[in-house]
N, C-alpha and C positions, 0 to 999 in steps of 0.2 A: 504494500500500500504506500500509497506515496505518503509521505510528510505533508505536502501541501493540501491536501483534502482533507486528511483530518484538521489542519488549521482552519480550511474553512468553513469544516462543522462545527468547529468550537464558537470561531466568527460569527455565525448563525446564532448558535445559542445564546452569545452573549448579548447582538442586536436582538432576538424579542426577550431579553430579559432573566431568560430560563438561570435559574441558581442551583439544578440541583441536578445536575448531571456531572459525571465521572469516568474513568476508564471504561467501566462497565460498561456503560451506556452507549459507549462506541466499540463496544466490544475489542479492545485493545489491551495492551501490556500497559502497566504503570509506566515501565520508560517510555514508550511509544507516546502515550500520553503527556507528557513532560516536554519530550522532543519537541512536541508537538508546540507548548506552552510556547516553548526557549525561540521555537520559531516564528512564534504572532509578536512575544515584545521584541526580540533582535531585530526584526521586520517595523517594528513600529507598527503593529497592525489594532493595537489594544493595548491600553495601560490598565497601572491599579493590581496587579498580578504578581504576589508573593512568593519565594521558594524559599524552601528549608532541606538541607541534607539533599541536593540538588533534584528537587522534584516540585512540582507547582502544587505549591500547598494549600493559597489562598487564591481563589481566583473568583468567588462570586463577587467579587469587587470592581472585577475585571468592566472595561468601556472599553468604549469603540474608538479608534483615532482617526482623524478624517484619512490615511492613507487604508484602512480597516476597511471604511465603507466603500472606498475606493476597488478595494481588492475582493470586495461583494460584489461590487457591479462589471467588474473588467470580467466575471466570474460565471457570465449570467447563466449559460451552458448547465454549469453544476449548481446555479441556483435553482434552474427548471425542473432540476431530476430531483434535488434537494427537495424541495417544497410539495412535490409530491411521492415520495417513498413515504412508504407506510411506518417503517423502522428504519433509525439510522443506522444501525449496525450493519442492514443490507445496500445499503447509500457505501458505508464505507469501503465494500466489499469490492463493490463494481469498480 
């Protein structure tokens, strides 16, 4: 799976808001996960995002940076499939 799609499922989640989703949720490894973090802030894609013991630890705080929504929209392909997969685990998969 690439790096870049689960960022921009996380980007997803954090534009409507959603606080309560995890590894699990995308069906991923905890690093995978992390990777994933380390890659929305290094990108600038979303601030407000904590780590601890190098894993994203705090991120329901997590916002959107206008280079975030930016990388929503350049996205729109994966935003189409996005918004109508039933689960995201199988969004990630593809």
């Amino acid at each position: 799976m690439k790096i870049e799609k689960l960022a921009f499922a996380i980007l997803k989640e954090i534009e409507k808001g959603n606080q309560a989703y995890d590894e699990e949720t995308f069906g991923v490894s905890v690093e995978e996960f992390s990777d994933a973090f380390r890659y929305v802030v290094s990108n600038n894609l979303a601030k407000n995002v904590l780590f601890a013991d190098d894993r994203a630890y705090v991120y329901t705080t997590a916002s959107l940076t206008p280079e975030g929504i930016a990388y929503i929209k350049e996205n729109s392909t994966w935003n189409k499939a996005y918004s109508v997969a039933k689960e995201i685990r199988e969004w990630i998969k593809l």
